[in-house]
N, C-alpha and C positions, 0 to 999 in steps of 0.2 A: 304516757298520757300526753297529747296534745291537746294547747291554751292557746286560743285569741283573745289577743291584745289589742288594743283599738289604743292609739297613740295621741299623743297630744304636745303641739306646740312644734311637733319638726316634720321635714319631710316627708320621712315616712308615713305611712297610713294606721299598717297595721305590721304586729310579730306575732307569729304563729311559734309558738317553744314549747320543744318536745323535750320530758323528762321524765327520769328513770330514779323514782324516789324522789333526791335532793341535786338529782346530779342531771347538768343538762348536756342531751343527747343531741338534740338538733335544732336550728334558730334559722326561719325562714322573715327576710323583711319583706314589704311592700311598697314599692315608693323610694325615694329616696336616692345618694349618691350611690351609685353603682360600686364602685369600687372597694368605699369604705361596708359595704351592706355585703359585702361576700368576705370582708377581713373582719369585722366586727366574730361572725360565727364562728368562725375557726380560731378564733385565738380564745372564746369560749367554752369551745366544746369539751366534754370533762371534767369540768368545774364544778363548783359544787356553787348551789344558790347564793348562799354566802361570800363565795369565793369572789366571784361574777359582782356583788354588791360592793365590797370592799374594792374591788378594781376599778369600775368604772360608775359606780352611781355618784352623781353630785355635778359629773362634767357638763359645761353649758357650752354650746355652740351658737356664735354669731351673737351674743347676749340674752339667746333667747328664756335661759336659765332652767335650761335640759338642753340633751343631744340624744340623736339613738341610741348610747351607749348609757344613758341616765334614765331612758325610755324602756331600755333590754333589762335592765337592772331592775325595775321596776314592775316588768311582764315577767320576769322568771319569780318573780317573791308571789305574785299574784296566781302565778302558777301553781305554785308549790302549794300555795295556802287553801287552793280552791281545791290539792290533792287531798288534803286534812279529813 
């Protein structure tokens, strides 16, 4: 199942999160730093929704108070919930 995510507060635009039950399969961003938006997925992939919350939701970048990876955390629960 693929989820759009429409972002708020960073770079990025949007995350497209493809998941397999609870467990995320694939994490496309929009926008944003290059580098960390291709490391962000792959250190994801696998994980379970929960997993991915506990790791990186809460992190803020620049003081914006989120970052993509508080943003990702945020689009996979959204995901998952909208799979219910």
């Amino acid at each position: 199942m693929s989820y759009l995510y429409k972002t708020k507060g960073t770079c990025s635009t949007m995350i497209e999160v493809e998941l397999e039950g609870n467990i995320v399969k694939n994490v496309k961003f929009t926008g944003g730093c290059n580098g960390n938006l291709q490391a962000i997925p792959r250190l994801v992939q696998g994980l379970t929704v929960e997993q991915v919350e506990q790791k990186i939701s809460g992190i803020s970048c620049n003081g914006r108070g989120t970052s993509c990876g508080d943003q990702l955390a945020k689009a996979c629960r959204a995901a998952y919930e909208s799979s219910l």
